[in-house]
C-alpha positions in Angstrom: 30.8 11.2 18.0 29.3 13.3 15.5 26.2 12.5 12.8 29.0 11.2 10.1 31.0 9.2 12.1 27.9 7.5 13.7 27.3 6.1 10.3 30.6 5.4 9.8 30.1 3.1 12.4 27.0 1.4 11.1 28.7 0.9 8.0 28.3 3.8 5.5 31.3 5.6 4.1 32.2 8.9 4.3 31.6 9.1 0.6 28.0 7.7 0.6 27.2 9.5 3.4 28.5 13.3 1.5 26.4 12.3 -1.2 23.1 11.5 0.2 23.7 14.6 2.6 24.0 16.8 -0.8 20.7 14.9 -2.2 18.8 15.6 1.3 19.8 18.9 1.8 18.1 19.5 -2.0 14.6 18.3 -0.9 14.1 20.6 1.7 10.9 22.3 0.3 9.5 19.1 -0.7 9.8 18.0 2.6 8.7 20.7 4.1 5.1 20.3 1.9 5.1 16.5 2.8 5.1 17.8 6.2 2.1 20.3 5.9 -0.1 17.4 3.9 0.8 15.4 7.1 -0.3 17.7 9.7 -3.2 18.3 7.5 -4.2 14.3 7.7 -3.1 14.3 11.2 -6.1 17.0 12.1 -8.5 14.8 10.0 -8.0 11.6 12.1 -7.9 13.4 15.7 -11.5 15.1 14.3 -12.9 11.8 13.4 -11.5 10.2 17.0 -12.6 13.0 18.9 -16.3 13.3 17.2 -16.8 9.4 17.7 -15.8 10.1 21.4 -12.9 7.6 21.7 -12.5 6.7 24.8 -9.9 4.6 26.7 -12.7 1.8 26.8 -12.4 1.5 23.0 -9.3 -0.5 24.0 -10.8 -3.4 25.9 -10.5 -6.8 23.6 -12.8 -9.4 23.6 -13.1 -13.0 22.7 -15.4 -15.5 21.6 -18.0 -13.9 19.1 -17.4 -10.3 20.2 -20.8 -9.4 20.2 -21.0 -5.8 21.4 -17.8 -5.2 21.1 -17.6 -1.4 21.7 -13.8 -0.9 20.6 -14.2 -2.3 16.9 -17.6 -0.7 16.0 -16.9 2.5 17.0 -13.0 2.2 15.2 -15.1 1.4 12.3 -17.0 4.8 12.7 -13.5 6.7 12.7 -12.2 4.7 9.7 -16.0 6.0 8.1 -15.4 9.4 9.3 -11.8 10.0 7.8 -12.3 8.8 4.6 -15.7 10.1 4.4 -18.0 7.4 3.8 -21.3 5.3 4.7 -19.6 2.3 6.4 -16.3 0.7 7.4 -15.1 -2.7 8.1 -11.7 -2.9 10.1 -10.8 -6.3 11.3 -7.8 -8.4 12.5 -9.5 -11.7 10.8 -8.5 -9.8 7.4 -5.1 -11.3 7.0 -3.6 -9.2 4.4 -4.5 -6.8 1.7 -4.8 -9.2 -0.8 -7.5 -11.2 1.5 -9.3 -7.5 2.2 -9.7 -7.0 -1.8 -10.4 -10.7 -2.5 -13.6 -10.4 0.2 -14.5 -7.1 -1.2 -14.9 -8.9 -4.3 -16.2 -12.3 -3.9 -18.9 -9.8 -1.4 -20.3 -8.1 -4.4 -19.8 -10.0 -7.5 -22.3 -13.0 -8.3 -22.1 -15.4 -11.0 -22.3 -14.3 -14.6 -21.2 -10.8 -13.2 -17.7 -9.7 -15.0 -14.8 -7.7 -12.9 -13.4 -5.2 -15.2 -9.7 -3.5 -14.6 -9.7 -0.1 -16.2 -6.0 0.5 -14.8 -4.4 -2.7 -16.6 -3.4 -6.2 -14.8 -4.0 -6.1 -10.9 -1.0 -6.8 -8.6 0.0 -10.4 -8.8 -1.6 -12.1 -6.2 -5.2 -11.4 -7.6 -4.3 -13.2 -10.4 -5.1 -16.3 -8.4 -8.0 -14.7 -6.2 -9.3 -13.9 -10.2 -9.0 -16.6 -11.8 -6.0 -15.1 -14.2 -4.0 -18.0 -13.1 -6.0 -21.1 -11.8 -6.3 -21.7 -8.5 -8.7 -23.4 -6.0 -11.5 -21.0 -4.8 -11.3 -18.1 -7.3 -13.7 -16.2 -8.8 -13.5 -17.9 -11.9 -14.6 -20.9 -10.8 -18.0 -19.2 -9.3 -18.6 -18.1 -12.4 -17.6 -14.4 -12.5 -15.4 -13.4 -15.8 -13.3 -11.4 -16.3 -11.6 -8.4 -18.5 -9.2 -6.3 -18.6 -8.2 -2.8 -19.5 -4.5 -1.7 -20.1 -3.1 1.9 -19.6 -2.0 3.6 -22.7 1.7 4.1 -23.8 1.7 7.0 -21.2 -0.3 5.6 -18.6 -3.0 7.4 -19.0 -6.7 5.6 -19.3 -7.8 4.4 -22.5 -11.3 6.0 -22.0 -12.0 4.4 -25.7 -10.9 1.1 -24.4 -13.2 1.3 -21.3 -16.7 2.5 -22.9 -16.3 -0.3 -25.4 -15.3 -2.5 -22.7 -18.2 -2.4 -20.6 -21.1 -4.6 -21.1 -24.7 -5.6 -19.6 -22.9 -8.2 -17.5 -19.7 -5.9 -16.1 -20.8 -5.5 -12.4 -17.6 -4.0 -10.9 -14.9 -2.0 -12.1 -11.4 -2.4 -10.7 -8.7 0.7 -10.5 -5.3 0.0 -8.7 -3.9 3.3 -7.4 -0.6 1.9 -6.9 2.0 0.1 -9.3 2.5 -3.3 -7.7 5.1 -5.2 -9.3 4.4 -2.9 -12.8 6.7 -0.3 -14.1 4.1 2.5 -14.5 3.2 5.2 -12.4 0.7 5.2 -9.5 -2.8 7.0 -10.3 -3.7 10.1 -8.4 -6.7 10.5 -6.6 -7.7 13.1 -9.4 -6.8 10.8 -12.0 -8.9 8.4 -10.1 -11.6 11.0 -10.3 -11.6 11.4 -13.7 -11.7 7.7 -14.3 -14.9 7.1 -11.5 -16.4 9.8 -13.5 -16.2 8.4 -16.8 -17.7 5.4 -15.8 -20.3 6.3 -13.9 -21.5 8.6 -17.2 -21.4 5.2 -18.8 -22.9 3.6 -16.2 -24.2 4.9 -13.0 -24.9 1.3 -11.4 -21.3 0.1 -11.7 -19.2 -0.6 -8.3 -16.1 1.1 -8.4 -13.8 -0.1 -6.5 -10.1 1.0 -5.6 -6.9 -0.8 -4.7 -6.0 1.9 -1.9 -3.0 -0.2 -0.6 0.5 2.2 0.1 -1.5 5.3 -0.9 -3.7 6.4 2.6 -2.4 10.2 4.0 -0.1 11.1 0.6 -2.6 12.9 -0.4 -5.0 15.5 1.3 -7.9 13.5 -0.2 -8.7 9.4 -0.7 -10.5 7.6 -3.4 -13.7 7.4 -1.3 -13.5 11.6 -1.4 -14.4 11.4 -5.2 -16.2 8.3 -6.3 -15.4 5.1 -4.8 -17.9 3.0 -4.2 -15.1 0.5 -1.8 -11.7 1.6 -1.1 -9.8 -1.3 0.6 -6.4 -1.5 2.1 -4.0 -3.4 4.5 -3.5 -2.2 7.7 0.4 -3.4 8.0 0.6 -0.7 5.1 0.0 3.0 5.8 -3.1 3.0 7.6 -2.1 1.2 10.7 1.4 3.4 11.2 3.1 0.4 12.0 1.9 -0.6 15.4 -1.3 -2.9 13.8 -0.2 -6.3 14.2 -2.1 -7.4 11.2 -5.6 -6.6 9.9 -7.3 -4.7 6.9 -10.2 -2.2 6.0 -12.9 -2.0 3.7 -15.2 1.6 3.6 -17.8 2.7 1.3 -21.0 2.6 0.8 -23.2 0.9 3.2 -24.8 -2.3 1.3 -21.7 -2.9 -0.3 -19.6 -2.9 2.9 -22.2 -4.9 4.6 -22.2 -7.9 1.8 -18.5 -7.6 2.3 -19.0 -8.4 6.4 -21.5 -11.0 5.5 -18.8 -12.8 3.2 -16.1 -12.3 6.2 -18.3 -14.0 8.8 -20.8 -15.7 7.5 -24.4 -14.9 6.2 -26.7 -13.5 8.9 -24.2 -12.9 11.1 -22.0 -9.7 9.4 -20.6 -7.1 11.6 -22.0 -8.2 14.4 -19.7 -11.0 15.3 -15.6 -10.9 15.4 -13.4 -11.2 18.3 -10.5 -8.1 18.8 -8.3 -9.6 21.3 -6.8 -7.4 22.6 -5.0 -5.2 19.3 -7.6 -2.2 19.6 -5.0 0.0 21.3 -2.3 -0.6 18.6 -5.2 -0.4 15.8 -6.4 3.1 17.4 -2.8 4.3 17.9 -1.4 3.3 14.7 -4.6 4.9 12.5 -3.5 8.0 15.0 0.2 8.0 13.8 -0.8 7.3 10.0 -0.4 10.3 8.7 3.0 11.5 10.7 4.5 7.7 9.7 3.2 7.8 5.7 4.8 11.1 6.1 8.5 9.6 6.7 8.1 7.1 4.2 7.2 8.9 1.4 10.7 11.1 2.3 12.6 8.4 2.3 11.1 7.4 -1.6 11.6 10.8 -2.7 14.9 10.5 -0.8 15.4 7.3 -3.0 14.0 8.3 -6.4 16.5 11.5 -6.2 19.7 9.2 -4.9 19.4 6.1 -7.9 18.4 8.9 -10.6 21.4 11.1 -10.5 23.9 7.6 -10.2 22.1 7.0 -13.7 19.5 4.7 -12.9 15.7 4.1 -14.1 13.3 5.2 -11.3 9.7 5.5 -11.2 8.5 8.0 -9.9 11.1 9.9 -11.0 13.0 12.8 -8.7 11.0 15.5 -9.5 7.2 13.9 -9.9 4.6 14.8 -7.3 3.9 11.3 -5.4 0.9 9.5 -4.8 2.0 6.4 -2.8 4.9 5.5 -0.7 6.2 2.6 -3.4 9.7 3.8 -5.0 10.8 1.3 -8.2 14.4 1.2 -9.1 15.2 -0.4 -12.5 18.9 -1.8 -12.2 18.8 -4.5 -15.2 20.1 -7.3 -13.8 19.8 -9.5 -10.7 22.5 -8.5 -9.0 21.6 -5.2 -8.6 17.9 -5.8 -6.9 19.9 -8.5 -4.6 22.5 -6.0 -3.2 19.6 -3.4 -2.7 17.7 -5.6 -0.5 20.7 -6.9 0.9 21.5 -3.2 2.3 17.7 -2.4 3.7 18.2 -5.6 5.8 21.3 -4.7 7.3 19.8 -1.4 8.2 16.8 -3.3 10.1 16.4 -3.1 13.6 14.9 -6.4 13.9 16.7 -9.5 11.7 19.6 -7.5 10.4 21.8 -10.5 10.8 19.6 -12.3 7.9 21.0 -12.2 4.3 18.4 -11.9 2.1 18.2 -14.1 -0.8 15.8 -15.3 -3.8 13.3 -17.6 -3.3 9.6 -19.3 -4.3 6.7 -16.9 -2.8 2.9 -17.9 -2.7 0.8 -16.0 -5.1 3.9 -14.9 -7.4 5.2 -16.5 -10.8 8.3 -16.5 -10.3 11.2 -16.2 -7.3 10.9 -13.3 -5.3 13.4 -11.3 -3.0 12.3 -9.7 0.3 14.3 -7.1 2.6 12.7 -6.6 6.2 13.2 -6.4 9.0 10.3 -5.4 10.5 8.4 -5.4 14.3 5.5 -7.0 12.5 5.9 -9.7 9.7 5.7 -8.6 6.3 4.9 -5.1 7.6 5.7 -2.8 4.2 5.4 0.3 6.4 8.2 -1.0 8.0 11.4 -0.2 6.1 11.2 -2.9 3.5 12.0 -3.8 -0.3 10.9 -7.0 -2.6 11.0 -7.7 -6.2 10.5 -10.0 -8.7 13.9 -11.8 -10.4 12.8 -11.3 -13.7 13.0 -8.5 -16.4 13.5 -5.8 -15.9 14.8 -6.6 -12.3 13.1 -3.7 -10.6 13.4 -3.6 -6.6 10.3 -2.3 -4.9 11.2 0.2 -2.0 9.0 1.5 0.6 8.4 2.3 4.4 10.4 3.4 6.9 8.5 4.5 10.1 10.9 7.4 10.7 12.4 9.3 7.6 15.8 8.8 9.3 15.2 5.0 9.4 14.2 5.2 5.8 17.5 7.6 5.1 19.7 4.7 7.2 18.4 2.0 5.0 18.6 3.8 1.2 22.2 4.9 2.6 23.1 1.2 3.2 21.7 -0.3 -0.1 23.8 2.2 -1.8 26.9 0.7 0.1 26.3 -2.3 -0.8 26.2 -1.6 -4.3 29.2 0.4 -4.3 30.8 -2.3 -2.7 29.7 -4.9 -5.0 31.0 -2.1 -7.8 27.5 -2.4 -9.5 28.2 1.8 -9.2 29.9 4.6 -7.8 29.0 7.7 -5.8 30.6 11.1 -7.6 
């Protein structure tokens, strides 16, 4: 059975498959340069293992407090090492990426201190960890304001917007690399530079602090490279290549990283407690195959972006854009669209592809969301996975894919679906 007819039989036409061969075959030498920034990162992480003397022992889990725990402290060296700064915290009690960034800033904000985003509204499930939207425990109710920058018509910062902005009681300064559920581009790490730049001319003493989530290993260089005082992210996103069961990290510099283990644990205790049981080997392995597996995702959104552009549709990042995370949007108008996308990434899955995905209330959002995965690890968006909000404009979310041809599979299926559905055609 040859390559067409094996996708064939997994359900993809012959017509879908001749047109996402003619897109693929395209991108070559933007593959080929993904590849290079990949092998480039890969180098970067073995260095860091191999100066920090990772040794087989680093596996060993431990319970109870996990005092001495030889494993975690010395994964938090690598994690330092890689992205170049003072300290790291890398734990499985972070749950999430949203729980890394709300400890990160509950750590180092006080009452009367005032969080402001220079890159417009954070992702929607800091609105509640804000205060944006009321809810139980956030910062709003310890006193901390907060303010709010916006992008400019060509998402670009408003550097007018931010010196006037700032004030004796901002304490922290908030940049989001990557879109979230927004349809504006994701920042660079040099437009990140420019912006930790400009802020620190304005003030020196402010915290910068990045949103790193689905941008680790795009680029040859992270946030914490040029500027950021914290760079937190998930680690069932890029960093932990898919075999992390759960977990997140914080690095940066040292006293800020340390009030951020103090308000993980507890006061007094810090990094010094926290059980690993058991997930060292996946956490060591997965940062290992980061770069090779961030590598494969971002094909498959380029893969993506190129696909949905030429069949007429609104993409961001568009075809031809250099990328800076793994997150492809695809602006289709109407529910239906976003529904039959998702519907096709989940019948790619290795894991659930039975399940029909459908809309539904999500904690932290404002409205029903859809979600498409089918992943080893629960919510796992290095895994082959969309989501989106069903509101205006009805944008679906795409990203992951732990091999490109996984991610080619499932962008090949949610293209079926919609041609089936005759929400478009393939030329």
């Amino acid at each position: 059975m040859n390559l067409e007819s094996m996708y064939q039989s997994r359900g993809v036409s012959p017509q879908v498959y001749a047109y996402g061969q003619k897109i693929e075959q395209e991108l070559t030498e933007r593959f080929a340069a993904i590849d290079e920034t990949a092998e480039y990162n890969q180098l970067k992480v073995i260095g860091a293992m191999q100066k920090h003397r990772v040794s087989d022992i680093h596996f060993a889990g431990t319970s109870g407090y996990g005092y001495n725990d030889m494993g975690r402290d010395t994964l938090e060296e690598v994690y330092a090492e890689t992205f170049h700064t003072e300290s790291a915290l890398v734990r499985p009690q972070i749950t999430c990426g949203t729980h890394a960034l709300a400890v990160a800033l509950a750590a180092n904000l006080r009452p009367g201190d005032e969080l402001l985003a220079i890159s417009g509204k954070p992702y929607d499930t800091l609105e509640e960890v804000i205060g944006i939207r009321p809810s139980n425990g956030s910062l709003a109710e310890y006193g901390v304001t907060y303010r709010q920058v916006d992008l400019l018509s060509d998402d670009s910062f408003d550097w007018q917007g931010i010196k006037e902005a700032i004030r004796a009681c901002t304490k922290m300064v908030h940049i989001q690399r990557s879109k979230g559920y927004q349809t504006r581009k994701t920042l660079s790490v040099a437009e990140i530079q420019e912006a930790i730049s400009f802020v620190k001319s304005i003030r020196p003493d402010l915290i910068c602090m990045v949103d790193n989530c689905y941008g680790e290993f795009v680029e040859r260089l992270e946030p914490s490279d040029v500027g950021a005082d914290l760079c937190v992210g998930s680690l069932i996103k890029n960093p932990g290549g898919g075999l992390a069961p759960a977990g997140g990290y914080i690095v940066g510099k040292e006293a800020y990283v340390e009030n951020c283990a103090y308000r993980l644990t507890s006061p007094g205790l810090g990094k010094e407690v926290g059980a690993t049981f058991g997930v060292m080997q996946s956490f060591y392995q997965g940062f290992f195959l980061a770069p090779t597996v961030t590598a494969g995702a971002l094909k498959g959104a380029i893969f993506a972006a190129n696909l949905y552009e030429r069949l007429g549709f609104s993409v961001l990042p568009n075809g031809q854009e250099s990328r800076h995370d793994i997150i492809q949007a695809i602006t289709f108008g109407k529910p239906e669209g976003v529904i039959a996308f998702c519907k096709g990434i989940q019948a790619a899955a290795p894991v659930d592809s039975f399940a029909e995905p459908s809309p539904a209330p999500m904690p932290g959002y404002d409205s029903d969301v859809i979600m498409a995965a089918g992943a080893f690890v629960q919510g796992s968006s290095i895994e082959l996975s969309a989501d989106g909000p069903i509101k205006p404009p009805y944008a679906v979310y795409f990203q992951g894919g732990l091999t490109w041809e996984h991610a080619k599979f499932g962008i090949l299926m949610s293209l079926q679906k919609l041609v089936d559905e005759g929400i478009t055609h393939v030329p």
